[in-house]
N, C-alpha and C positions, 0 to 999 in steps of 0.2 A: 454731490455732483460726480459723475464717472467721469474716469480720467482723459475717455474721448471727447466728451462733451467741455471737458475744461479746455483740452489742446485747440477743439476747434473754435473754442471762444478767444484763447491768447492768440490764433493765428488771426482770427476775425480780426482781432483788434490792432496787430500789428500791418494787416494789408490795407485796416481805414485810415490808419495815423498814413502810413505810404503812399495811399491814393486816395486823398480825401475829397477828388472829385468823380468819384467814379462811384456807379449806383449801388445802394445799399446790396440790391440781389447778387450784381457782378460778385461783391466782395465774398457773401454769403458763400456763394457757389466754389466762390477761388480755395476759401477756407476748407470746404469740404470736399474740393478735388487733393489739397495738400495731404490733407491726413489720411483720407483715401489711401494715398500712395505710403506717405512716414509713418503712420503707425502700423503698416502690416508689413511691408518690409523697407530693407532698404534705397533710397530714390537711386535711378541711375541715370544717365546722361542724356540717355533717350524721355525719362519725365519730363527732363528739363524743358525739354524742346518741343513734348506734346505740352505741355502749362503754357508754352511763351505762344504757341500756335492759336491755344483754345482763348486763352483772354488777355494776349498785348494790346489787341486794339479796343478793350473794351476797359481794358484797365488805364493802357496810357492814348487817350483818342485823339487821332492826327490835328493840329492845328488849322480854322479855317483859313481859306485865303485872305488876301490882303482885303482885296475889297470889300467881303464880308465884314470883318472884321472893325475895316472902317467907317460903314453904315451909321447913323444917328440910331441910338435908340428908339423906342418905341414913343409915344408921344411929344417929339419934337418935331411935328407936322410934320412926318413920313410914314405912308402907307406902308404896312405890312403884307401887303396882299401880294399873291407868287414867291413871298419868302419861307421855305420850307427848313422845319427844326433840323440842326445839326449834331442832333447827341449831347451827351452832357455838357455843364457849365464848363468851361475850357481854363487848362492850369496858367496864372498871375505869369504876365510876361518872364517876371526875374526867376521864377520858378523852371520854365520851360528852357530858358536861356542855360542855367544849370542842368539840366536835363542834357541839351547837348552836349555839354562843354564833357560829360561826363563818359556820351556812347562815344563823343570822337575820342577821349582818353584812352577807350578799351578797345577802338579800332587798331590806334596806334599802337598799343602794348600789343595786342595778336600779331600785328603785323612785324613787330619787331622780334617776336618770340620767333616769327616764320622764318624769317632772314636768318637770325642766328643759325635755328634749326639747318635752315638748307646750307647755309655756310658751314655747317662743321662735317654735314655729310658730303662735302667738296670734296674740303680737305680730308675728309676720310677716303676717299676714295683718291686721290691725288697721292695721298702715302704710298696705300696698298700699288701703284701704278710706279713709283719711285722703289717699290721691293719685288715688282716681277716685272721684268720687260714685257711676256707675253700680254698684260694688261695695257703696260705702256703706248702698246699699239694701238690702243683702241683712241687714243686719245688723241686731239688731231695739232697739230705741231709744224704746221707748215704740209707745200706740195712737194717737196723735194723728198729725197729720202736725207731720213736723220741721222747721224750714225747713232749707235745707242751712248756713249757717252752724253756727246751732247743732248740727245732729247731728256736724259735724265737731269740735266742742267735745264732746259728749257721746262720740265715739268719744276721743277724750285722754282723756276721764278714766276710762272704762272700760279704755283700756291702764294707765293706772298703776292703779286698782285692784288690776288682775290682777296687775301685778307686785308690788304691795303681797303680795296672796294668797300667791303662791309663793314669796316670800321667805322666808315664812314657813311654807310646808307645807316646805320644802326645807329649814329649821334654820339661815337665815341670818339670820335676826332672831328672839325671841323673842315673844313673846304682849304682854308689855307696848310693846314697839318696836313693833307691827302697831300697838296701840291710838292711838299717838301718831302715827301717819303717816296715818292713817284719820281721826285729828280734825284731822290737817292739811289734809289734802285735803277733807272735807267740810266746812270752814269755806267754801268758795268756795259760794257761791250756786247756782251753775251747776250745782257736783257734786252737790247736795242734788236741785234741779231734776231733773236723771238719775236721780238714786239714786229719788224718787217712778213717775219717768212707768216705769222698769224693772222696780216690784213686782213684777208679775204673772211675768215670766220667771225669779222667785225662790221663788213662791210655790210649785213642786210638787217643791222643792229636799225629799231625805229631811232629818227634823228631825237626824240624829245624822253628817250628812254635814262635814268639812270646812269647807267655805264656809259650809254654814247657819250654823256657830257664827259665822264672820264677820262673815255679813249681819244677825246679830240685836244684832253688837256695832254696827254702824255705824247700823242702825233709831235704838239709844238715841241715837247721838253727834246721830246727824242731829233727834231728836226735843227733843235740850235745846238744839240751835245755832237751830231754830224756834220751840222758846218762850222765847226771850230777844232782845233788843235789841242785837246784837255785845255777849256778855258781856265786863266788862271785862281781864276772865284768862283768853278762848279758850283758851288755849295747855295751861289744867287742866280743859277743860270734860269730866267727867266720871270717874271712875276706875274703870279698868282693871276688869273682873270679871276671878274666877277662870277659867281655861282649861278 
């Protein structure tokens, strides 16, 4: 047997054990679009994504509706007649059940890859803004003018905010851990000072986004560290709302 014809029989067989409800030709076809592509050169991103176009839905086929699905069988005195075939035999509940549990797995990891991502290009950029005041201007810090000392103060504590934030939209700290580094940080004068003169850049924040839940926890922390006198147990100035 040549060695194409073996590749495309191990891939045949690994895409039937994979989907073993899905039609002998689909698989056929699947197997010889793979080697198509792997055995003449190497696959690139863009295969990827013509393979998932050409037979996701024929490989993995959307579940029918409910109602369908709950129909009696076929000789338990109910007419078949006006019920039109829905594609192959459909994957065992526990099956499809893992099925999801699996794509929302890989939602979640992309998405948390993203966060990271854009958080480090913040704080890259947050740096480069803390090493050139020209940059610093660009960044917005209140309506007043700043002097430059302070706004280089006010750009620090807007990095650790942020990384306050993401630690937390990323599942490295929990809700109550945010609270407590959030009244860390806004015990300082200065971050309080920020956190006012920045209202307005928060204010067209949607209410049910992320951050708003943040910024409405840090409003309070910052509204009881101002009506008080350095209370004498900062360190419990206020408890945690629910999440």
């Amino acid at each position: 047997m040549a060695p194409r014809e073996s590749a495309e029989r191990i891939v045949e067989q690994m895409l039937g054990t994979s989907f073993p409800d899905a039609a002998y030709g689909t698989i056929q076809e699947a197997a010889l679009a793979v080697c198509d592509v792997g055995l003449r050169r190497p696959p690139t991103p863009a295969d990827a994504v013509a393979f998932e176009r050409r037979f996701r839905d024929r490989l993995l086929p959307e579940e029918p509706p409910l109602r369908d699905r709950a129909a009696p069988e076929p000789g338990e005195g109910q007419s078949t007649a006006g019920v039109t075939a829905r594609g192959p035999v459909w994957w065992p509940p526990a099956r499809r059940r893992e099925e999801q549990r699996h794509q929302a797995e890989n939602r979640e990891a992309r998405r948390h890859t993203a966060l990271l991502a854009a958080g480090q290009r913040d704080i890259e950029l947050l740096a480069r803004a803390l090493e050139d005041p020209e940059l610093a201007d660009t960044i917005y810090t209140g309506e007043d003018d700043v002097p430059p000392g302070k706004k280089r103060q006010f750009l620090f504590v807007r990095a650790m905010y942020n990384s306050i934030v993401l630690a937390w939209m990323t599942g490295a700290i929990v809700w109550k851990d945010l609270h407590g580094r959030m009244r860390v940080l806004m015990r300082q004068p200065v971050a309080r000072e920020y956190w006012v003169a920045t209202h307005p850049e928060r204010a067209s924040m949607p209410r049910d986004a992320d951050e708003a839940q943040v910024a409405r926890l840090v409003d309070e922390i910052v509204e009881i560290f101002d009506s008080e006198d350095e209370p004498d147990a900062w360190w419990i100035v206020g408890e945690p709302p629910q999440e």
